[in-house]
C-alpha positions as CSV (number, residue, x, y, z in Angstrom):
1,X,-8.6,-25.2,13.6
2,X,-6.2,-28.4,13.0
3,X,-9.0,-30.5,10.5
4,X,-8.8,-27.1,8.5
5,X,-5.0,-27.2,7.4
6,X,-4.4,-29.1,4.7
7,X,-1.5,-31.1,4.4
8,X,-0.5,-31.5,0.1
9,X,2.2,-34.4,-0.8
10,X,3.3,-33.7,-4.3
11,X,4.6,-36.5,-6.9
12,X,4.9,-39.0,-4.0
13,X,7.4,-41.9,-5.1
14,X,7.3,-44.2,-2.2
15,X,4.2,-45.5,-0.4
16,X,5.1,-45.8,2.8
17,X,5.9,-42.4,3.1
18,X,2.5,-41.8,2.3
19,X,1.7,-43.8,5.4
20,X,4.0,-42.4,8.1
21,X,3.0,-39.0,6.9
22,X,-0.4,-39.8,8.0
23,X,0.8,-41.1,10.7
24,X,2.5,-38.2,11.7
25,X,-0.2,-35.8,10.9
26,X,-2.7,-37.6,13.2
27,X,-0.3,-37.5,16.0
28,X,-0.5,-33.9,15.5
29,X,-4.3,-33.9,15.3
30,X,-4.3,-33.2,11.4
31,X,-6.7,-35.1,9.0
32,X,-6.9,-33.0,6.1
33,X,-4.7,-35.3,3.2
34,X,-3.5,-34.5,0.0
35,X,-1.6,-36.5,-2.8
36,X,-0.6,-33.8,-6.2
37,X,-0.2,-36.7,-9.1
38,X,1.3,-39.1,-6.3
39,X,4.1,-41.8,-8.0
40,X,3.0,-44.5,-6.0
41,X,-0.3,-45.9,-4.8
42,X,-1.8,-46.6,-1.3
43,X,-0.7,-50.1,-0.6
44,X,0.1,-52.3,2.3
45,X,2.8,-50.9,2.7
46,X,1.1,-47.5,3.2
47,X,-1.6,-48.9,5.8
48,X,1.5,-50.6,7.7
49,X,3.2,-47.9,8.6
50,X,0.4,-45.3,8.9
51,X,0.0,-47.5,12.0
52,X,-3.4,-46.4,13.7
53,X,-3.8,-43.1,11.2
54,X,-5.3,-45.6,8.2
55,X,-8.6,-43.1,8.8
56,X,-6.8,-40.4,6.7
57,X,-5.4,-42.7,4.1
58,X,-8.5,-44.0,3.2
59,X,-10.3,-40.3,3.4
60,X,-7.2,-39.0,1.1
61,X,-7.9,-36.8,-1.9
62,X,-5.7,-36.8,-4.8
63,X,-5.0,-34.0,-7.3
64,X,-3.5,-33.8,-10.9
65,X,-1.7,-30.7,-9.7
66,X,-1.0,-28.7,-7.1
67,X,-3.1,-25.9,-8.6
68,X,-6.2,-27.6,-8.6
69,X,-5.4,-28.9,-4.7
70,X,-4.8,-25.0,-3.5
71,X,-7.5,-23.1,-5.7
72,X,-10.0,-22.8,-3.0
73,X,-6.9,-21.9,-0.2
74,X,-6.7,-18.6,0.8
75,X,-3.4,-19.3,3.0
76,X,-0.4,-21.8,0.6
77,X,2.9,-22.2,2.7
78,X,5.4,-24.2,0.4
79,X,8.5,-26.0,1.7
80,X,12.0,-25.2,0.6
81,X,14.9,-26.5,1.5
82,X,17.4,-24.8,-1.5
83,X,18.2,-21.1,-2.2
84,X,16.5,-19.4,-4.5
85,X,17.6,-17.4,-7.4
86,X,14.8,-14.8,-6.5
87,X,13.9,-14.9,-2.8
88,X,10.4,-15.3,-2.1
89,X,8.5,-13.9,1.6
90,X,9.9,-16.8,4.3
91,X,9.0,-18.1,7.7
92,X,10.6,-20.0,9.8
93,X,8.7,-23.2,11.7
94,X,6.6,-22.1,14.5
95,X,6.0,-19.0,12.5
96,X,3.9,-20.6,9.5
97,X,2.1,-22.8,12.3
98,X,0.7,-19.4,13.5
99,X,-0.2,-17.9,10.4
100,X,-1.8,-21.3,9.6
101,X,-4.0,-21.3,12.5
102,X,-4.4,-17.4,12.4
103,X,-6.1,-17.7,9.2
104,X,-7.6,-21.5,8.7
105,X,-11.3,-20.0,10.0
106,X,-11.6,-17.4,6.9
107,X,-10.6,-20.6,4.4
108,X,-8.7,-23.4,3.8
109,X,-5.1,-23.2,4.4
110,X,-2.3,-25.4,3.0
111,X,0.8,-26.8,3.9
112,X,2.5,-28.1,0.9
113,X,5.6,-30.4,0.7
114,X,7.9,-31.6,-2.6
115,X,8.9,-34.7,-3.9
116,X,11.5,-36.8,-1.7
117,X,14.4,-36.4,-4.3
118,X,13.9,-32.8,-5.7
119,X,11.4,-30.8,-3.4
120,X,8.5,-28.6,-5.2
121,X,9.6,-27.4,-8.4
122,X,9.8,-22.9,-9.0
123,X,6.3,-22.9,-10.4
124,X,5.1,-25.0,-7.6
125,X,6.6,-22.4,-5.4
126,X,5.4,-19.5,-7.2
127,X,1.7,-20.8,-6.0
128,X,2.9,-20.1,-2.5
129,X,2.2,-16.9,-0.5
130,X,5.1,-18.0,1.8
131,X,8.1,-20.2,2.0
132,X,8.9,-22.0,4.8
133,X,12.6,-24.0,5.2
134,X,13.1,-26.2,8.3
135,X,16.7,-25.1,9.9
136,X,18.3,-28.2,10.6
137,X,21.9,-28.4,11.5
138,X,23.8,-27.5,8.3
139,X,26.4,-30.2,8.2
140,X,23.6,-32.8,8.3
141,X,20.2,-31.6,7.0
142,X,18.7,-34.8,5.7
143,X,15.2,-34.9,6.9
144,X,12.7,-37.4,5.3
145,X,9.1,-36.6,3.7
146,X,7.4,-37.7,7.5
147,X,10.0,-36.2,9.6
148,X,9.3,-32.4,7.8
149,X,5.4,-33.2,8.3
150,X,6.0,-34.2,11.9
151,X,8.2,-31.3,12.9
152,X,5.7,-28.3,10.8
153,X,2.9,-30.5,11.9
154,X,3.8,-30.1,15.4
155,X,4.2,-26.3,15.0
156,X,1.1,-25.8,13.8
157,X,-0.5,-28.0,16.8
158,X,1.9,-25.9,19.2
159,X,0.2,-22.4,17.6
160,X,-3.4,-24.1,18.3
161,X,-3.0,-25.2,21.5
162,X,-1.6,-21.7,22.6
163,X,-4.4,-20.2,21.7
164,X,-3.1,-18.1,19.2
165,X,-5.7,-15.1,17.9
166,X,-7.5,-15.6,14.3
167,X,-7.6,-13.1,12.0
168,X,-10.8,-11.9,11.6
169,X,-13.1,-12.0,8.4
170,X,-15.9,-10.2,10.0
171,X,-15.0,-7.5,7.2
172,X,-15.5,-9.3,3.8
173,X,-13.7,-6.8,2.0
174,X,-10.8,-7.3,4.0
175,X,-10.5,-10.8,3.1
176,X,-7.9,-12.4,1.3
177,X,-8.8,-13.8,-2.0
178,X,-8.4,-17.6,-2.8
179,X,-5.2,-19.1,-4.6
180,X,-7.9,-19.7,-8.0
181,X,-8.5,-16.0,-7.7
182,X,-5.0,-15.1,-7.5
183,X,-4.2,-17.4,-10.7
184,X,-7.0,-15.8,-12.3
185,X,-5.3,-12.1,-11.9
186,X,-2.1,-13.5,-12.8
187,X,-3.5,-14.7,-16.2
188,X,-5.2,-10.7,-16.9
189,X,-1.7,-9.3,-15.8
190,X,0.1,-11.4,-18.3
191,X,-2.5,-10.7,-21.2
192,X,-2.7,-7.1,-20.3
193,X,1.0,-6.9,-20.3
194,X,1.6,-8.9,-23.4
195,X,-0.9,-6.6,-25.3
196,X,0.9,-3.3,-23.9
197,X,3.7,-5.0,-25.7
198,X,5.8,-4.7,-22.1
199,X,6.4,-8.3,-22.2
200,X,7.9,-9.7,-25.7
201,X,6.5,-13.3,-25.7
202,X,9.6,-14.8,-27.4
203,X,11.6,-13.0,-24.6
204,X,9.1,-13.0,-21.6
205,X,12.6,-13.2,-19.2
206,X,11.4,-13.5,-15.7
207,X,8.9,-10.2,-15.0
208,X,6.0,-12.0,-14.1
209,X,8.1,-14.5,-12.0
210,X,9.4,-11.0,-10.2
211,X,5.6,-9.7,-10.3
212,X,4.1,-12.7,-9.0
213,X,6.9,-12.1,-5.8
214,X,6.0,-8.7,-5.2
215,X,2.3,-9.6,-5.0
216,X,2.5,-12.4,-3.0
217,X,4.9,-10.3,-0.5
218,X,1.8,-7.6,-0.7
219,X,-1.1,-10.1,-0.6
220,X,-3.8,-7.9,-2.0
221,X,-7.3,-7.9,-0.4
222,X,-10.1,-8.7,-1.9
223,X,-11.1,-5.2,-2.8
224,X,-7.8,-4.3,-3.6
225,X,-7.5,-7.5,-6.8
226,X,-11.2,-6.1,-8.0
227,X,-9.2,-3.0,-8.1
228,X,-6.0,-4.3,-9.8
229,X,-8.0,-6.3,-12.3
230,X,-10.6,-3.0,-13.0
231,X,-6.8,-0.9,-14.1
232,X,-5.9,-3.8,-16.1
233,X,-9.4,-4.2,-18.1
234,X,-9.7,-0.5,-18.9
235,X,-5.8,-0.9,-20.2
236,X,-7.2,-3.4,-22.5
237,X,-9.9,-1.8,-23.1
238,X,-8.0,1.2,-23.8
239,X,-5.6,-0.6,-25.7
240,X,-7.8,-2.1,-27.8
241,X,-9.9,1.8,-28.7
242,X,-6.4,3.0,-29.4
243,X,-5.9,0.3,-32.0
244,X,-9.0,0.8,-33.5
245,X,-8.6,4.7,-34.4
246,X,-4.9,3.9,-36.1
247,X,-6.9,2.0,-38.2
């Protein structure tokens, strides 16, 4: 399962981070590289210090953003290192690097990390089913970009090499639905919601930040978002027959 987990860099500012982040990936038997509108490019500096791992730098993919890097993930684990105003569903370590393996045969999974300086920004985040913070010793927490790939790197290796039981898709309708999907619900609810007139678009506050947390704590199957987005067409459908007879 370890060639299935992606591992996303996002705005990348230094090159050689790139490099002994592939280099700790491959030491954890990872491949799978990612680089969200990276800062920097692959240079010599890179290839040096990915040491023997130069395979994965030259087999990178890079993104514009991170939603185009996730849409076909059905698993997104973000890293967090701050507090957040609105806490979102969190793991610790070794449990995203079961979860990861538990689920990387249904799709792609994804292990995403932030800039060096400022981390992954709330909306970056809010693509995430789960959080995952690294708990270092709280008087000195600095960890680099490679040291947080190594150390969630090597849980996820730990998980595979225990043998840790996947979750089974033999039932398609119990499947989860890719990140694109979710988007894609996430854009009806908003419509459907604007055109209720429940959210005021000059004042949109933070409901579908709070909505968006409640449904990736609930991770809707399949079935159940063809569901969801079925109530919210006949609301605009209904919505829209409504606003016809006034007239």
């Amino acid at each position: 399962m370890l060639p299935k987990v992606k591992v996303i860099l996002v705005g990348t500012t230094h090159p050689g981070n790139i490099g002994s982040v592939a280099r700790a990936m491959k030491t954890m038997g990872l491949s799978d590289l990612v680089l969200v509108d990276p800062q920097t490019e692959i240079d010599e500096k890179s290839q040096a210090l990915a040491a023997g791992a130069k395979d994965l730098l030259e087999s990178v993919t890079i993104e514009a953003t991170l939603e185009d890097a996730v849409k076909d993930c059905g698993l997104v684990i973000g890293t967090s290192a701050r507090s957040r105003t609105l806490p979102w569903p969190m793991l610790d370590p070794r449990e995203s690097g079961i979860k990861l393996i538990q689920e990387a045969p249904n799709y792609p999974v994804a292990l995403v990390f932030g800039r060096e300086n400022s981390g992954l920004s709330n909306d970056e985040l809010q693509l995430c089913q789960y959080h995952v913070c690294i708990p270092a010793n709280p008087d000195y927490s600095s960890l680099n970009l490679a040291m947080a790939v190594q150390t969630l790197c090597y849980e996820v290796r730990m998980a595979a090499l225990a043998g840790v039981e996947p979750v089974s898709n033999d039932v398609p309708e119990e499947q989860y639905p890719s990140s694109d999907n979710m988007e894609g619900f996430y854009q009806h609810l908003e419509e459907s919601l604007n055109q209720i007139g429940f959210i005021i678009k000059a004042h949109p506050g933070q409901v579908m930040t709070k909505l968006r947390r409640m449904y990736n704590r609930a991770r809707p199957e399949i079935v159940e978002l063809n569901i969801l987005r079925g109530i919210l067409t006949a609301t605009q459908r209904g919505r829209v027959d409504t606003d016809n007879d006034s007239k």
